[in-house]
LOZAZA-953536 format. One record per residue (C-alpha): residue number from 1; residue in three letters; x, y, z. Coordinates in steps of 0.001 Angstrom, whole numbers, plus 500000, padded with zeros to 6 digits. Layout:
<atoms>
NUM	ala	X	Y	Z $
...
</atoms>
This chain:
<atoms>
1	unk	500000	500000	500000 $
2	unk	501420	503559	499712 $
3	unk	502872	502921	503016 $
4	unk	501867	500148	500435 $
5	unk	502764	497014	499851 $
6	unk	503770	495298	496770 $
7	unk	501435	495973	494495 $
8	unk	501043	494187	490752 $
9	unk	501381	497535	488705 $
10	unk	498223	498596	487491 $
11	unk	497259	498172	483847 $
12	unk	495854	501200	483333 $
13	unk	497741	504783	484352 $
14	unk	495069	506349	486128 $
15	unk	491720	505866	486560 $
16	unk	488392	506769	485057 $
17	unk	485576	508632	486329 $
18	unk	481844	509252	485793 $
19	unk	479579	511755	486811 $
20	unk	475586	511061	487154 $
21	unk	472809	514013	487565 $
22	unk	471807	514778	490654 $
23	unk	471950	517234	494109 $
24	unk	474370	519759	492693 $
25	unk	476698	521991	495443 $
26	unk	479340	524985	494668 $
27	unk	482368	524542	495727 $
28	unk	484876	526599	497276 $
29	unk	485917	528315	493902 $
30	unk	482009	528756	493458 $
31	unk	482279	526548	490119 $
32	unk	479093	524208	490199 $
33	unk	479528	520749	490581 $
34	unk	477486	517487	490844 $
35	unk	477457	515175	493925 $
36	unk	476315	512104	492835 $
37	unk	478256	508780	490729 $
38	unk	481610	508461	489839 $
39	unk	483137	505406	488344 $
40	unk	486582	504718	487811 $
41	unk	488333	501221	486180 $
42	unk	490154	498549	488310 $
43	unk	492544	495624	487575 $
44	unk	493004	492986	490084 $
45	unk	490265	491543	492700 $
46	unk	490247	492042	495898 $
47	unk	491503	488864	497645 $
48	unk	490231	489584	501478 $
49	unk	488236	491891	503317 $
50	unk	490018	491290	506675 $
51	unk	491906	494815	506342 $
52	unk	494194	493604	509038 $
53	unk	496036	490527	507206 $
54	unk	496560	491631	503711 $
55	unk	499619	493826	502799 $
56	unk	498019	494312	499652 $
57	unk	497935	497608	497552 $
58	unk	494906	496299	495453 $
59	unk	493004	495385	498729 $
60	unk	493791	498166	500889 $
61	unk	492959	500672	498624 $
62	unk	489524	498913	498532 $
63	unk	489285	498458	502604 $
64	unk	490369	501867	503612 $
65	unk	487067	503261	502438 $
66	unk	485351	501144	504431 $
67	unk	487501	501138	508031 $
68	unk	488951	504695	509701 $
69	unk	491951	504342	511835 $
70	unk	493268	506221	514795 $
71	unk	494497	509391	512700 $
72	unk	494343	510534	508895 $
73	unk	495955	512614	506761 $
74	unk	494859	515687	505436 $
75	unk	494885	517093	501608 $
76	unk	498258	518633	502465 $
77	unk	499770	515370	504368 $
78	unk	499897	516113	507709 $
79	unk	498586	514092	510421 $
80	unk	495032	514886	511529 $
81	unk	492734	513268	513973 $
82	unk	490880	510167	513049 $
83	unk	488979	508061	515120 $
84	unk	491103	509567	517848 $
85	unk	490641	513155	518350 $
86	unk	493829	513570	520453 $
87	unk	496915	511595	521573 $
88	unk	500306	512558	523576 $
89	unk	503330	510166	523891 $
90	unk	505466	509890	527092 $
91	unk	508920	511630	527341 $
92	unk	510860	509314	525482 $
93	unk	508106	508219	523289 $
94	unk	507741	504277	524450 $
95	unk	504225	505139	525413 $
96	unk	501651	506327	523343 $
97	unk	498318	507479	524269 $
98	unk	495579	507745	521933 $
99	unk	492003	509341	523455 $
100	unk	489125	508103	520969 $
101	unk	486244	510214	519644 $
102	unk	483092	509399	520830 $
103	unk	480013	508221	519177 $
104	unk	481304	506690	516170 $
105	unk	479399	503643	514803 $
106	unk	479896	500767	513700 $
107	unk	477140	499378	510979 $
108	unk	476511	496450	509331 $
109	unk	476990	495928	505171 $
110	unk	472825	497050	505280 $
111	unk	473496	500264	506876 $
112	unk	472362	499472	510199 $
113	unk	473962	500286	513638 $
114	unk	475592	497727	515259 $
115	unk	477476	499139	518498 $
116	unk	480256	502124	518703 $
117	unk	483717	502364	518569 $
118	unk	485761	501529	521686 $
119	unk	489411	500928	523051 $
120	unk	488850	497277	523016 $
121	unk	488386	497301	519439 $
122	unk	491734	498551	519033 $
123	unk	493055	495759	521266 $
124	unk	490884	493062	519894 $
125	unk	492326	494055	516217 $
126	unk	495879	493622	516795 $
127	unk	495250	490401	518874 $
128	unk	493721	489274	516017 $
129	unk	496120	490079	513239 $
130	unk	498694	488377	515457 $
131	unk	496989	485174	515686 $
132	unk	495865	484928	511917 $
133	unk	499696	485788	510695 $
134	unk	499240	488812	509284 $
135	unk	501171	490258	506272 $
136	unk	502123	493339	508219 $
137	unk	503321	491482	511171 $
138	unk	507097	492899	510402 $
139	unk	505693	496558	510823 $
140	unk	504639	495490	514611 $
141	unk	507474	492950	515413 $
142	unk	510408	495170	517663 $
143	unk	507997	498156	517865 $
144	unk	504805	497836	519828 $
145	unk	506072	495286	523267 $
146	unk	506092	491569	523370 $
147	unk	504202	491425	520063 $
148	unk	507010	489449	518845 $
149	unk	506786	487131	521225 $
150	unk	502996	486706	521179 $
151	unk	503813	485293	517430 $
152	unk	505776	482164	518805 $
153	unk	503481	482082	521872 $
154	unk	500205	479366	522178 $
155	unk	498042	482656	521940 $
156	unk	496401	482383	525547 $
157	unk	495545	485380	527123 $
158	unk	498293	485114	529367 $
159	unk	500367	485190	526704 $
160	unk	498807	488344	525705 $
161	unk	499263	490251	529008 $
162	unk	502625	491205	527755 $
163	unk	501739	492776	524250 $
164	unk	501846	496293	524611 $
165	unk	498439	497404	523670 $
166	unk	495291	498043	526197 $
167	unk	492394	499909	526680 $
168	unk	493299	502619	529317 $
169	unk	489482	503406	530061 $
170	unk	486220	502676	527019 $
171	unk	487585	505119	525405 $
172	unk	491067	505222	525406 $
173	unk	493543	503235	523837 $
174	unk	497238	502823	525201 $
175	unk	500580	501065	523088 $
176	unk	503651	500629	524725 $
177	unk	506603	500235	522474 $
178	unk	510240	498052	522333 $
179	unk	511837	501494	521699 $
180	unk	511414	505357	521522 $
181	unk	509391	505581	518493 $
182	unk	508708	508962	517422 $
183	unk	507158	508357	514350 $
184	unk	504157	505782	516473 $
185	unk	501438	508103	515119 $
186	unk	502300	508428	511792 $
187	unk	502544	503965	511810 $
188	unk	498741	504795	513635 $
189	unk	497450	505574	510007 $
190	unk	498435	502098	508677 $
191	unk	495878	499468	508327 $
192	unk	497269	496857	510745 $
193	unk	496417	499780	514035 $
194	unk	492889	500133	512265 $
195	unk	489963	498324	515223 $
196	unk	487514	495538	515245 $
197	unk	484726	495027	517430 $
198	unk	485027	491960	519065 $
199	unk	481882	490309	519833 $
200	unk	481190	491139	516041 $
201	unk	484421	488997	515025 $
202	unk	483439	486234	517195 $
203	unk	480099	485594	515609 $
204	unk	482107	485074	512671 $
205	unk	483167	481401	513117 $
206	unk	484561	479428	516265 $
207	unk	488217	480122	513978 $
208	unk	487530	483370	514805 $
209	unk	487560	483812	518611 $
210	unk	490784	485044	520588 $
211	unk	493318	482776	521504 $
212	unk	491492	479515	519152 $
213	unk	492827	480924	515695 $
214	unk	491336	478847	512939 $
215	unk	491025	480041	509460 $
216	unk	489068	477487	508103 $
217	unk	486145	478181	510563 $
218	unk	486349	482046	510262 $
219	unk	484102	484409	507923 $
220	unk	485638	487439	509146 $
221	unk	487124	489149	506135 $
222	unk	485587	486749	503582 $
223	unk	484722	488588	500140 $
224	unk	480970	489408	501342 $
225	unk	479892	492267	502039 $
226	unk	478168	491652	505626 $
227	unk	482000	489885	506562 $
228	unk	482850	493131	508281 $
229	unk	481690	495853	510039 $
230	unk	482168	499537	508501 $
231	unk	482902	502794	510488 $
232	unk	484573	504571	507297 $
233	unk	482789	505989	504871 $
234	unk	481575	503918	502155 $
235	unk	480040	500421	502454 $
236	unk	480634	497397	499740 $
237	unk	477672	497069	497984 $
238	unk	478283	495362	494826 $
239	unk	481623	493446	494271 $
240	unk	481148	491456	490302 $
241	unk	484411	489431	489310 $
242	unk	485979	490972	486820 $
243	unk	483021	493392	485918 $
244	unk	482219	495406	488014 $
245	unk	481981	496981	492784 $
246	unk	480594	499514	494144 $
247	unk	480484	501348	496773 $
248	unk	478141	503318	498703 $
249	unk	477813	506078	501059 $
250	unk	477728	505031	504863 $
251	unk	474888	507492	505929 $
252	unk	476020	507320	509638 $
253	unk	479562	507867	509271 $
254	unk	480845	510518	511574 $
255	unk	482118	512765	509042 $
256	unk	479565	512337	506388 $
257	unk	479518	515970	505946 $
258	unk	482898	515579	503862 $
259	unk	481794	512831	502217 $
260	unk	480989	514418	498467 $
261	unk	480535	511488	496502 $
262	unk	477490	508996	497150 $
263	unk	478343	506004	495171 $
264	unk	481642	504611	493507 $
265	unk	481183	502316	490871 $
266	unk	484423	500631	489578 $
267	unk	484603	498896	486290 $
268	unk	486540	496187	485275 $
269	unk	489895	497033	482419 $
270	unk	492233	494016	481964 $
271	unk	494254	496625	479802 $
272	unk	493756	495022	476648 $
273	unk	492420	498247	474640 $
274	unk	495015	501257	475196 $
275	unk	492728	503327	474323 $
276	unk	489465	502137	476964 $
277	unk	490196	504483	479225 $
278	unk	489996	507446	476426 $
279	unk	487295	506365	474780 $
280	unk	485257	506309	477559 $
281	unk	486421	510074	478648 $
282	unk	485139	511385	475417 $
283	unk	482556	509470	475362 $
284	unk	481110	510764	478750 $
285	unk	481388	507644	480613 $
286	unk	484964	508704	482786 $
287	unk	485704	512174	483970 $
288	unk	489617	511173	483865 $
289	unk	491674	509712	481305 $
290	unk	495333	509620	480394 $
291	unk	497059	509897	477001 $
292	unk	499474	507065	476209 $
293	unk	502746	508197	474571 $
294	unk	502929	504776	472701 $
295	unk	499441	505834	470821 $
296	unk	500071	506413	466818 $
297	unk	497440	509488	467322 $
298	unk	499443	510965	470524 $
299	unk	500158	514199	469339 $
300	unk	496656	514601	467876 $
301	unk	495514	513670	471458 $
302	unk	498382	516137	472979 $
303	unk	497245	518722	471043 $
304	unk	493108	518665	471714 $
305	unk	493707	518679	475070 $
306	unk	496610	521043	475229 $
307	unk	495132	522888	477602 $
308	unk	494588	520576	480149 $
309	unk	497398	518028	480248 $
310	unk	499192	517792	483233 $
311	unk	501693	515227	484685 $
312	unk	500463	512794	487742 $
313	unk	502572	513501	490443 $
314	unk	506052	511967	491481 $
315	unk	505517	509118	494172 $
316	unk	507225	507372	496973 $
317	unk	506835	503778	496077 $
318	unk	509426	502109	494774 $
319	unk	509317	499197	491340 $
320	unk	512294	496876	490726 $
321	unk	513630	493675	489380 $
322	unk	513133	490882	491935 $
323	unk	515539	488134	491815 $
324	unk	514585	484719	492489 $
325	unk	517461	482882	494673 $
326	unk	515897	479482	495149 $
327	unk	513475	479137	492416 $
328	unk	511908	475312	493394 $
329	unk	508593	475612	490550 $
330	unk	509773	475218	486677 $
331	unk	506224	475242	485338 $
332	unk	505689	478625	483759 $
333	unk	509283	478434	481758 $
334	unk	510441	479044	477960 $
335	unk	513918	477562	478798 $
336	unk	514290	475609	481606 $
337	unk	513812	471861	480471 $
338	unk	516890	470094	482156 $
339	unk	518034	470498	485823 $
340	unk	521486	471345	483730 $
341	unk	519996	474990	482378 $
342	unk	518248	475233	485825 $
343	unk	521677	475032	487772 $
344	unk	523226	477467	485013 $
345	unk	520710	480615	485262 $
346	unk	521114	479708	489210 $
347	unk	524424	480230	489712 $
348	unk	524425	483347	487756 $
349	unk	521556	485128	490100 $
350	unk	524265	484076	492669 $
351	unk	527019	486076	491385 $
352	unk	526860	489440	492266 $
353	unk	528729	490789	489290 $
354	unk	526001	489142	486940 $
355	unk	523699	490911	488923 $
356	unk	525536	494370	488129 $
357	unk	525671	493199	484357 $
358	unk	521647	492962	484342 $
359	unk	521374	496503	486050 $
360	unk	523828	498149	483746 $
361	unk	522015	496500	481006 $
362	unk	518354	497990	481679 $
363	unk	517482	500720	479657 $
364	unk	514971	501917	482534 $
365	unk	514070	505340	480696 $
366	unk	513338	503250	477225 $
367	unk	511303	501043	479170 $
368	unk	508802	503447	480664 $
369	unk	508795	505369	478431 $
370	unk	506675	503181	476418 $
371	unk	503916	504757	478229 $
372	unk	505394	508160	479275 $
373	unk	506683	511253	477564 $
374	unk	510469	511136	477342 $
375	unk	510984	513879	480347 $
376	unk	508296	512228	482015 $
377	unk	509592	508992	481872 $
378	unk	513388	509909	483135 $
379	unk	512145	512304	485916 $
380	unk	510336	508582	487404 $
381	unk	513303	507214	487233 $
382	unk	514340	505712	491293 $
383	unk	517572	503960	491948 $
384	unk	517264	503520	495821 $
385	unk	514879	501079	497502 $
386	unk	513741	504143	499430 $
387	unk	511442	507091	499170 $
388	unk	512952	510835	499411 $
389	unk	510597	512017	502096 $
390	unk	512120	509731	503943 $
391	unk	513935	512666	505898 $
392	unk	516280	514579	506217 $
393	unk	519855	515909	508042 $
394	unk	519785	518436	510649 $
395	unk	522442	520710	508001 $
396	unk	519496	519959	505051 $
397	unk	521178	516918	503557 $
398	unk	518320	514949	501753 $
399	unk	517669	511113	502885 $
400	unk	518773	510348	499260 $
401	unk	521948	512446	499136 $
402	unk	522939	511089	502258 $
403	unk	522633	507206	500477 $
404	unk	524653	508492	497755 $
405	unk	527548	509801	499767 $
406	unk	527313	506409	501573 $
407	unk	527580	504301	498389 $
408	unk	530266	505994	496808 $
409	unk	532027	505741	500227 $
410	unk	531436	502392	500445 $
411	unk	531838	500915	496519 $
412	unk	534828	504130	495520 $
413	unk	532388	504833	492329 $
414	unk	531105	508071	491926 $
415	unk	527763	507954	490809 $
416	unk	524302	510601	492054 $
417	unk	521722	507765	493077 $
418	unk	519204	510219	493290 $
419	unk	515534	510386	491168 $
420	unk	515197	511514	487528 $
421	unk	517971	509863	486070 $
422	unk	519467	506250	485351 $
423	unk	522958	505838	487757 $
424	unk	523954	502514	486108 $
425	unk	522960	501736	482553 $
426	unk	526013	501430	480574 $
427	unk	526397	498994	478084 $
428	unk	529992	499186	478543 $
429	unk	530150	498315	482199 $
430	unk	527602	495636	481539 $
431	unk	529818	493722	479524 $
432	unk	532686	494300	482083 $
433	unk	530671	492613	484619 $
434	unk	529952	490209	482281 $
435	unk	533470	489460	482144 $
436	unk	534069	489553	485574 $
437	unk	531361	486690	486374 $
438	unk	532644	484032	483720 $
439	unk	536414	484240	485826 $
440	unk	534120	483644	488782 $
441	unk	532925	480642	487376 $
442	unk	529450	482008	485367 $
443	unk	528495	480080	482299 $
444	unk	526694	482484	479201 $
445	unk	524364	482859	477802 $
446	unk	522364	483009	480851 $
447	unk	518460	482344	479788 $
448	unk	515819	484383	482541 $
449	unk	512071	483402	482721 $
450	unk	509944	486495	483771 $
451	unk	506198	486383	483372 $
452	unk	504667	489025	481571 $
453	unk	500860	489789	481366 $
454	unk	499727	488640	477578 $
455	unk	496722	491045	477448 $
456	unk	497723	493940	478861 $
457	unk	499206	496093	475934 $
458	unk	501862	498114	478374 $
459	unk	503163	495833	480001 $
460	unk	503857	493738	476810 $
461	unk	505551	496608	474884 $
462	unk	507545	497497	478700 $
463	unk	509180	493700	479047 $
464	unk	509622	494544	475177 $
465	unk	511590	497087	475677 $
466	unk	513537	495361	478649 $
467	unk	514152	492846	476586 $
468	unk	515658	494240	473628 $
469	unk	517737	497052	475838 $
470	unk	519304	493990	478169 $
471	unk	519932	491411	474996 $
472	unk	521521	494198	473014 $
473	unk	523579	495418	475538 $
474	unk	525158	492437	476643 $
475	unk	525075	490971	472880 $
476	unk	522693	488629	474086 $
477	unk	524925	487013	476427 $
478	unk	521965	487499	479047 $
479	unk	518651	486691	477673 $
480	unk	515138	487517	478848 $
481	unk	512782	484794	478322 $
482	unk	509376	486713	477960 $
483	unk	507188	484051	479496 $
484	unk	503505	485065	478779 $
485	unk	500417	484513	480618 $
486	unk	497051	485838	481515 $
487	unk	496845	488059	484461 $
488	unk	495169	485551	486825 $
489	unk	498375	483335	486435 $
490	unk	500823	485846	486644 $
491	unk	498657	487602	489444 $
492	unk	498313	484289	491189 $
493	unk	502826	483836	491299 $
494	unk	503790	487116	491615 $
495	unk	501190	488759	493459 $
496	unk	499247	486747	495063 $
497	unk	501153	484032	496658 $
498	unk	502974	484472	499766 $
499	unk	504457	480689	498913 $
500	unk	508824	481182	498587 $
501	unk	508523	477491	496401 $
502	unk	505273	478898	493951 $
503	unk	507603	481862	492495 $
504	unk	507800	480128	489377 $
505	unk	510008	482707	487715 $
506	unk	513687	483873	487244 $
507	unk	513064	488009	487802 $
508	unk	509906	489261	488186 $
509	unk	508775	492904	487948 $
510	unk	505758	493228	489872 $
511	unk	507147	493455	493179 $
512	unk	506516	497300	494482 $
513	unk	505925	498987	497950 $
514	unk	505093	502021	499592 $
515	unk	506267	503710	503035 $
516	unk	503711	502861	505803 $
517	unk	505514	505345	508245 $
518	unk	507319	508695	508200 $
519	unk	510956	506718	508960 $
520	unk	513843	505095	506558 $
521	unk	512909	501784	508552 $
522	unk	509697	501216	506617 $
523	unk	511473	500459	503426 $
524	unk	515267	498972	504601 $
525	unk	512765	496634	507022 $
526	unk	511168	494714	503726 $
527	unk	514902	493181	503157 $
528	unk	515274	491800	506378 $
529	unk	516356	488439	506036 $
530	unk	514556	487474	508950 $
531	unk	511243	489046	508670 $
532	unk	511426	491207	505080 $
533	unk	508704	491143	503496 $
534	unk	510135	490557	499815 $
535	unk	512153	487241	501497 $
536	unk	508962	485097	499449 $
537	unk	509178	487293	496161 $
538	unk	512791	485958	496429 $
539	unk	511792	482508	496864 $
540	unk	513103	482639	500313 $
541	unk	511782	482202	503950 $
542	unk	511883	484188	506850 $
543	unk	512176	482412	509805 $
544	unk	511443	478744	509829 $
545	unk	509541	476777	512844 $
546	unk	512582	476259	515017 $
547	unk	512989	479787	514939 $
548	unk	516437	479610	512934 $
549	unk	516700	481866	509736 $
550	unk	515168	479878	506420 $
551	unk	517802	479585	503459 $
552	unk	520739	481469	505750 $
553	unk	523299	479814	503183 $
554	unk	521957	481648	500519 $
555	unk	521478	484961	502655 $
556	unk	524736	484750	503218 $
557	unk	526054	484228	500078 $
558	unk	524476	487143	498886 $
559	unk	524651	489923	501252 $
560	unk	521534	489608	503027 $
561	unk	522910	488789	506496 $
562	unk	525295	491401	506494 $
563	unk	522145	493560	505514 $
564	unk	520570	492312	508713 $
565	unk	523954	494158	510759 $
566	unk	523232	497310	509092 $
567	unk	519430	497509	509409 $
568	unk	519708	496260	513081 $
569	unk	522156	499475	513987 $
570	unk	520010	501796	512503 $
571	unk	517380	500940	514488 $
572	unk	518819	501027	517653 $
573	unk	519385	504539	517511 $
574	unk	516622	506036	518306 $
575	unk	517897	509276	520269 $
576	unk	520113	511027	517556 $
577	unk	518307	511684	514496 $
578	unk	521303	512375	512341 $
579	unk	522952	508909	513428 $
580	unk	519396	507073	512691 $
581	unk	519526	508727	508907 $
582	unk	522995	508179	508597 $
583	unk	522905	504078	509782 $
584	unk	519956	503761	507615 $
585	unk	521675	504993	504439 $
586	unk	523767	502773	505069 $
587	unk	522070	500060	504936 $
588	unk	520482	501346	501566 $
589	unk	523445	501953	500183 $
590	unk	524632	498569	501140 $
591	unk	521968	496870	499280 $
592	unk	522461	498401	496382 $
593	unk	526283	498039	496154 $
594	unk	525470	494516	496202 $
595	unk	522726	494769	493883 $
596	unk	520189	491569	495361 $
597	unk	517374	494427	494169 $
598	unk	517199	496636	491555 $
599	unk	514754	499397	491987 $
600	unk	514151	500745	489061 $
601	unk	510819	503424	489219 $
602	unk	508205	504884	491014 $
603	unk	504940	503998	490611 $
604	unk	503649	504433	486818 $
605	unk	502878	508337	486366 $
606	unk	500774	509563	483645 $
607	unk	499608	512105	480930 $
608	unk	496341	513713	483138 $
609	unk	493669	515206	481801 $
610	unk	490691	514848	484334 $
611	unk	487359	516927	485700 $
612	unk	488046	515907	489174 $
613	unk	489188	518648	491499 $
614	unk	493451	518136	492587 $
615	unk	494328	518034	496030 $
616	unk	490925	517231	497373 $
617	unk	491031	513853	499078 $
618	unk	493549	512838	501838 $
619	unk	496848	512307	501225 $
620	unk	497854	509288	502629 $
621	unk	494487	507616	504340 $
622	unk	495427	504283	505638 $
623	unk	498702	504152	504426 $
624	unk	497777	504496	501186 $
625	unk	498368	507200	498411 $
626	unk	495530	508516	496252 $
627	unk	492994	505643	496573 $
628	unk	490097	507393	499092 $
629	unk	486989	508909	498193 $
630	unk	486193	510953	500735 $
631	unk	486572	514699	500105 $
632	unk	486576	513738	496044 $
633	unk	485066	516761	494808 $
634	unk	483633	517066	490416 $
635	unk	484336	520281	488582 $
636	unk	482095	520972	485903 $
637	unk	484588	521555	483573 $
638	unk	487844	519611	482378 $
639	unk	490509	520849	485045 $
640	unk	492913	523253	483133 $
641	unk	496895	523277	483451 $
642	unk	496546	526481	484616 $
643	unk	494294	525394	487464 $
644	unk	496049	522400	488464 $
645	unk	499034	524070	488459 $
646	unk	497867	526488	491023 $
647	unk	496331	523485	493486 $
648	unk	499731	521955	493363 $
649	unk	501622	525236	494068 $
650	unk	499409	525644	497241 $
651	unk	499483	522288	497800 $
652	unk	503577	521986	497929 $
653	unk	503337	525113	499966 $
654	unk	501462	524038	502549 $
655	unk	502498	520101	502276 $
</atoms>
C-alpha cells in the first residue's frame, strides 16, 4: 500500500471517472459541481476483506474506504485526527496514548447500527492480526512490546498480558513500544492499528475467537459484504468478478459531511484496449483519462487537450527487478527443460557481478517510456529502495543524498543515486561485469524466465523494451525469456502468493511497495532476512519453525545477512536523528552496492487530463496514496493546466 505494499502495477495509468445528475453543490471556487456517481476502472480483485492481514495495495485501497483508523491525513499530508481526536506520547516516546472520539458507529453491510467504537476494538484488532499471521506482522514485530513474542506464543491470554496494547478506560487506547518511536502516530494511520469490534468477530466462526485461531472456521474478512463491520465511509455494495463493485455512502459515518461522493462504481479494464480508458472520457462515461505516449494518434491527442494536460505527480513507492534465489517451481518456463539449464541461470543470480551486468544493462528510461513522455519517463526514474521524504539531516542533507555519499564511500564509484535519472545503465560496464562473472565461474548465455501479462498492451511493449535494451547490451549474452500469461496466472505467482517454492520465475517485475511510516525503517525493514517482506518474492523464507533463519546459506552468500547488521544498527538509535539517517543509508546503500534488488521506478505516472478537482482527498488515508473517496470533489469543467498548476503550488506550499 502507499505505506503500500507490493502491488502488481496497474494496467491502466490512472483511473476513470463518471459523473451522474443529481443534488448539485458549489464549491469553494464557486464553480458548480454534481454530487452524485463516479466510476473509475480497476485491475486485480480484491483477495480479502480482513483489512488487518493483507499487505496488499489492490486490497487496501479497497478496505480503507470502508475502516477509519486512529488518525488521517489531510489534503496537504499532515497528520490529523481520526477516530482519535487527540493523543500525547510519554517523554521518550515508548508510550503512546491515543484518546478516541466518541460516538462513532459501527454498521453492518445494510446500513444498520451495530454498536460504537471503543478501546477494546483497538486491542481486539491487533490480537487478532497476530493470531491469523498477518502480512504486516514485520511493521509490529520490535515496535509495539512483546508482540514478537505473542507470534511464537500458544496465543492464551496470558500470553497476551505482555503485548503492549490496552484499553486505558472505554475510550482510550494505550501502546507501549520496544523502543522510543517517534514516528508511532504516523505507523497509527496504517491498516494493521485500524479496530475491530470483538463480539462482532466472534460471531464470525469458532476460527475466529481470541486465543482459538482457525482460518478454516472464520468468515471474518471473507469477500461478502456483511463479513465486516464499517465505520469509514463507504460500504461494499456490489463486488462482480471481473466486471464490476461499488460502493456506497455510509449514511452514519461521523464525518459524512465531507463525504461528496454517494456512490463509487468501479469497472473492470484488463488493459487490453490502450485506448478504453479514452474512449470512455470522450465518450462521457469517465471524467479522467490519460494519454498514452505509445498511441500512433498521441500528438493529435496532445494537442486537443493542450490545455489541460498535466503530469500525475512523482511518488514514493518504489518498482524493481526481483531476483529469484531458490526458484523450486519450473512450470511457467520458455527455457528451463533440464536440471542442467536450471543450475546454470542459478548460479548466475548468485554472482553478484552478473547481477551488476543485468542493472547496467536495463534501459529503465526506454522502458517506461513506452507509456510516458520522454521527460516524464526519466524524471520517474528511482535507483534507491527508498522514498525521498524519507527525511532529512539536521544541516538539510536529503535522505537520498545522504545514500549516495554512503555508496560511493562504500563501493569508491562516483555515481548521484538520486531520482530523475538512470545511475547505472552502461552497456559498457555491463559487459565488464559480464566478464568479471565468467572468471568467477558464470556460464553464458544466461536464459531468465519472467512472466509478463499477455493482454495487457503496456506491460507487453515494457518487458519489450527490457528485453531488447538487456539482449543488446550484453550481445545477448543474458537473455530475457518473455514468458507470457494471463493476468490471473501471473497475478496468482507474483502477486498473490505468499508461497517462497510457487515463484515460478527467474526476475519478476511486479514486486513494488510504499512507506507505511514517516521513517527510513519502513522500506530497509522489507529486506530483512529474517522478517522482510520481499524474502517470498525471492523465493526465500523468513524464519522457519525452530525459529532459525530459512535459506541462511543463501542469505549469506548474497549479502543479506550482512544487511541484517546494518538495518539492526540503525534501528537502535533512536535518540540522535542524524545517526538514525545516517545508519539507515547505510544500509540502503549497502543493498544496492550489492545489487540483490534493483529498483528501478516509482509507481507508473501519467499524461492527466481529468474533471476531478486536485488536492481534494487525503493524502495518505490508511497508508495508502491517492485511493480514498472521501473529500473527492467534480468540477464541471475539464481541470485546466493552469488550474492544476495552482492546486499543486498551494498544495507543495502548505504540504
Amino acid at each position: 500500500m502507499k505505506k503500500s505494499l507490493s502491488y502488481l502495477l496497474s494496467f491502466a495509468v490512472t483511473a476513470g471517472f463518471v459523473a451522474s445528475a443529481g443534488r448539485v453543490f458549489a464549491d469553494e471556487t464557486g464553480n458548480e459541481t454534481s454530487q452524485t456517481e463516479i466510476t473509475q476502472t480497476f485491475s486485480g480483485p480484491v483477495e480479502t476483506l480482513d483489512y488487518l492481514i493483507s499487505a496488499k495495495t489492490s486490497d487496501g485501497q479497497v478496505l480503507c474506504n470502508f475502516v477509519d483508523g486512529l488518525v488521517d491525513t489531510d489534503k496537504y499530508g499532515h497528520l490529523i485526527p481520526g477516530l482519535a481526536t487527540e493523543w500525547e506520547q510519554n517523554e521518550d516516546a515508548t508510550v503512546w496514548t491515543f484518546k478516541l472520539r466518541e460516538g462513532v458507529k459501527w454498521v453492518t453491510s445494510e446500513g444498520e447500527e451495530f454498536a460504537t467504537v471503543k478501546a477494546d476494538d483497538f486491542v481486539t484488532a491487533l490480537r487478532h492480526a497476530a493470531e491469523f499471521g498477518s502480512e504486516m506482522n514485520p511493521i509490529m514485530q520490535g515496535v509495539v512490546k512483546g508482540y514478537s513474542e505473542y507470534l511464537q506464543s500458544d496465543f492464551s491470554d496470558e500470553a497476551f498480558e505482555s503485548v503492549g496494547v490496552k484499553a486505558v478506560d472505554e475510550m482510550t487506547v494505550q501502546y507501549t513500544l520496544e523502543n522510543p518511536t517517534p514516528y508511532f502516530d504516523s505507523m497509527a494511520n496504517y491498516l494493521i492499528l485500524y479496530p475491530i469490534n470483538r463480539d462482532f468477530l466472534e460471531s464470525k466462526g469458532e476460527g475466529c475467537k481470541l486465543g482459538s485461531p482457525d482460518k478454516e472456521n472464520c468468515q471474518f474478512g471473507a469477500v461478502e459484504f456483511d463479513s465486516i463491520l464499517y465505520n469509514g465511509a463507504y460500504i461494499f455494495t456490489d463486488n462482480t468478478e471481473k466486471s464490476k463493485r461499488v460502493f456506497e455512502k455510509n449514511e452514519s459515518y461521523w464525518d459524512a459531511e465531507n463525504v461528496l461522493i454517494e456512490k463509487i462504481t468501479e469497472i473492470y479494464d484488463d488493459g487490453k484496449d490502450p485506448y478504453s480508458v479514452i474512449k470512455g472520457f470522450e465518450a462521457g462515461t469517465y471524467l479522467s483519462a490519460s494519454l498514452n505516449p505509445s498511441w500512433e494518434d498521441y500528438e493529435t491527442y496532445k494537442e486537443k487537450y493542450k490545455d489541460y494536460v498535466r503530469y500525475s505527480l512523482p511518488n514514493s513507492s518504489c518498482f524493481g527487478i526481483v531476483f529469484n534465489f531458490n526458484r523450486q517451481s519450473f512450470n511457467e518456463t520458455n527455457y528451463a527443460e533440464d536440471e542442467a539449464e536450471r543450475a546454470k541461470t542459478h548460479n548466475a543470480i548468485m554472482n553478484e557481478n552478473f547481477r551488476k551486468a543485468l542493472r547496467a544493462a536495463t534501459d529503465k528510461k526506454a522502458k517506461l517510456a513506452v507509456s510516458q513522455p520522454d521527460d516524464l519517463a526519466e524524471s520517474s526514474i528511482r535507483n534507491i529502495n527508498g522514498f525521498p521524504d524519507a527525511g532529512s539531516l539536521s544541516d538539510g542533507t536529503s535522505y537520498f543524498a545522504e545514500v549516495t555519499k554512503q555508496y560511493n564511500e562504500m563501493t569508491g564509484e562516483e555515481r548521484d543515486l538520486d531520482d530523475g535519472h538512470d545511475a547505472f545503465f552502461n552497456a559498457d560496464e555491463a559487459k565488464s561485469y559480464i566478464e568479471a562473472a565468467k572468471g568467477e565461474g558464470v556460464e553464458f548465455p544466461v536464459h531468465l524466465d519472467m512472466l509478463v501479462v499477455e493482454n495487457s498492451d503496456r506491460l507487453v511493449k515494457e518487458a519489450q523494451s527490457f528485453k531488447k535494451s538487456v539482449e543488446d547490451s550484453t550481445d545477448g549474452q543474458i537473455v530475457i525469456e518473455l514468458v507470457m500469461r494471463d493476468v490471473d496466472t501471473v497475478q496468482n505467482i507474483a502477486y498473490r502468493s505468499s508461497d517462497p517454492a510457487a515463484m515460478d520465475y527467474d526476475i519478476s517485475t511486479f514486486t513494488g511497495w510504499g512507506p507505511d511510516y514517516a521513517d527510513p525503517k519502513t522500506f530497509v525493514d522489507i529486506w530483512s532476512p529474517i522478517t522482510g517482506y520481499y524474502m517470498h518474492a525471492s523465493g526465500l523464507g523468513t524464519v522457519d519453525e525452530s525459529g532459525e533463519v530459512a535459506d541462511k546459506e543463501i542469505k549469506e552468500a548474497v549479502g543479506m545477512m550482512e544487511y541484517q547488521k546494518y538495518y539492526e544498527e540503525a534501528d537502535k538509535i533512536t535518540n540522535d536523528h542524524d545517526a538514525r539517517m545516517t545508519a539507515f543509508a547505510k544500509a540502503d546503500a549497502f543493498l544496492v552496492s550489492k545489487c540483490f534488488y534493483i529498483p528501478t521506478q516509482m509507481q507508473s505516472r501519467g499524461v492527466i487530463i481529468s474533471k476531478l478537482k486536485p488536492f481534494q482527498t487525503p493524502y495518505a488515508a490508511c497508508g495508502i496514496s491517492g485511493h480514498r473517496f472521501k473529500g473527492a470533489k467534480v468540477a464541471d469543467h475539464i481541470i485546466t493546466t493552469e488550474e492544476y498548476n495552482e492546486a499543486y503550488d498551494d498544495f507543495q506550499a502548505n504540504r
